[in-house]
C-alpha positions in Angstrom: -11.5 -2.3 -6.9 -9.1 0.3 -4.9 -5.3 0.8 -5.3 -3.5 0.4 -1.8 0.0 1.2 -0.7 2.4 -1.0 1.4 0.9 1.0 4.8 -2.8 -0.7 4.3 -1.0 -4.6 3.8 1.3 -3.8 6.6 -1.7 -2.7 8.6 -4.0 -5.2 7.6 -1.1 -8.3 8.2 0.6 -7.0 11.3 -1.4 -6.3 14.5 -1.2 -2.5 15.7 -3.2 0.6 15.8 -4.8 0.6 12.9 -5.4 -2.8 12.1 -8.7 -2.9 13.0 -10.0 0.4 10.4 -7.8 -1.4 7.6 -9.6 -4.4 7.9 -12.8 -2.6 7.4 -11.4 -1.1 4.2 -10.9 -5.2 3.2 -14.3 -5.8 4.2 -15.8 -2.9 2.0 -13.7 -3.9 -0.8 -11.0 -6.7 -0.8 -10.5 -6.2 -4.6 -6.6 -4.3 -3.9 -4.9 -3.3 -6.8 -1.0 -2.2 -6.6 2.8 -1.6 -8.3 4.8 -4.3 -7.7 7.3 -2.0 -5.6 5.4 -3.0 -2.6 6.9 -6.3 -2.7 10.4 -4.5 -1.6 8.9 -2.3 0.7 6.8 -4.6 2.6 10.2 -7.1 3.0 11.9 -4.1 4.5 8.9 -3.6 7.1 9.0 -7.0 7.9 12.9 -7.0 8.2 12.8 -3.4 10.2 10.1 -5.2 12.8 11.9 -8.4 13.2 15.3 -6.3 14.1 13.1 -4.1 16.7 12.1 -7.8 18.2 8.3 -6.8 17.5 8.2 -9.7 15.4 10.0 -13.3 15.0 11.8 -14.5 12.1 9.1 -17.0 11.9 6.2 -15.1 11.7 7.7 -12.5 9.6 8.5 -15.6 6.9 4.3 -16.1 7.4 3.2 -12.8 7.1 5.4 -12.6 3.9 4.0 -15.9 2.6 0.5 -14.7 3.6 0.9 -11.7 2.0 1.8 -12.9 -1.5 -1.1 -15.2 -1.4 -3.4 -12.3 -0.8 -2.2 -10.2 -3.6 -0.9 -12.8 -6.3 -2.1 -11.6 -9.5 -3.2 -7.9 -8.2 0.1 -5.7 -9.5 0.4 -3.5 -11.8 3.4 -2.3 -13.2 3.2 1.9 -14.1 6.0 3.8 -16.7 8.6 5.0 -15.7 7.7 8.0 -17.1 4.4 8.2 -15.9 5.8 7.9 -12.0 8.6 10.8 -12.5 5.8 12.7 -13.9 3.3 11.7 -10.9 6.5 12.6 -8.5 7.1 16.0 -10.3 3.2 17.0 -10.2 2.2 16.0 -7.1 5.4 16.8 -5.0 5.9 13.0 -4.0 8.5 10.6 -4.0 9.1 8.2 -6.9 7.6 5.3 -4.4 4.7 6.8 -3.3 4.3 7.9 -7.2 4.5 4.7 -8.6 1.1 3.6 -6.4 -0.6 7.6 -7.9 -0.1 6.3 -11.0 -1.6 2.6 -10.8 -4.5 4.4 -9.0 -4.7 7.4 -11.9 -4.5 4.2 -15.0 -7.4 2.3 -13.4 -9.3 5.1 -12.3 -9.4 4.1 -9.1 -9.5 5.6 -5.3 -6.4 5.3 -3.5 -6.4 4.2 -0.4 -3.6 5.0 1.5 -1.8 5.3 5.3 0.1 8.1 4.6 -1.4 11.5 4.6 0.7 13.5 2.7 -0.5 11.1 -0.7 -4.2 12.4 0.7 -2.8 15.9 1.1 -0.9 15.9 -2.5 -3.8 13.9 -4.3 -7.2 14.8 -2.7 -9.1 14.0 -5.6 -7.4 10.6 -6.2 -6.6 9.3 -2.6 -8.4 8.9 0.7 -7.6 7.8 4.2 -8.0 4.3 5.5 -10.6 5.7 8.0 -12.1 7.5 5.0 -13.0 4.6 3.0 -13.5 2.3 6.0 
């Protein structure tokens, strides 16, 4: 079991650059565990790519759809508290906090896209290429 962000579903759902390394990390372990603030971030991904035309309406409704299949029943929610603490300690924002703390209550790697979670958290997160 790993914690993810909304980089690695994004990654692992929508064809690019990194796609490839992310899907290793699913292959190594497709047990992901995360806050349910990904939900929201995710939709605005999809609704930022659609406007670039990278992506139709269509398959952005799939990869939606496809996504909540994946990760039904994998969210945790953290305290409030516990993420304005997280944000505080670490120097992060309250989003990228609230997946810190999911990773810190299940005692679990992190497994993120965004380096300055790996820089802030080095004991708790790792890189996609990392772990894959």
């Amino acid at each position: 079991m790993i914690v993810v962000d909304t980089n690695l579903v994004s990654y692992l759902l929508i064809e690019g650059e990194r796609t490839e390394a992310t899907r290793g990390v699913w292959q190594k372990d497709p047990d992901w565990r995360l806050p349910p603030l990904w939900r929201s971030e995710f939709l605005n991904v999809l609704a930022t790519i659609v406007r670039a035309s990278d992506l139709s309406h269509d398959d952005a409704l799939a990869t939606w759809l496809l996504a909540t299949d994946l990760l039904r029943g994998q969210e945790l929610e953290p305290a409030g508290q516990s993420v304005l603490e997280a944000a505080l300690r670490y120097g992060l924002s309250a989003y990228d906090a609230h997946f810190v703390v999911v990773a810190e209550n299940l005692n679990a790697t992190l497994v993120t896209g965004d380096r300055g979670i790996v820089s802030a958290c080095p004991k708790l997160a790792c890189s996609i290429e990392e772990f894959a």
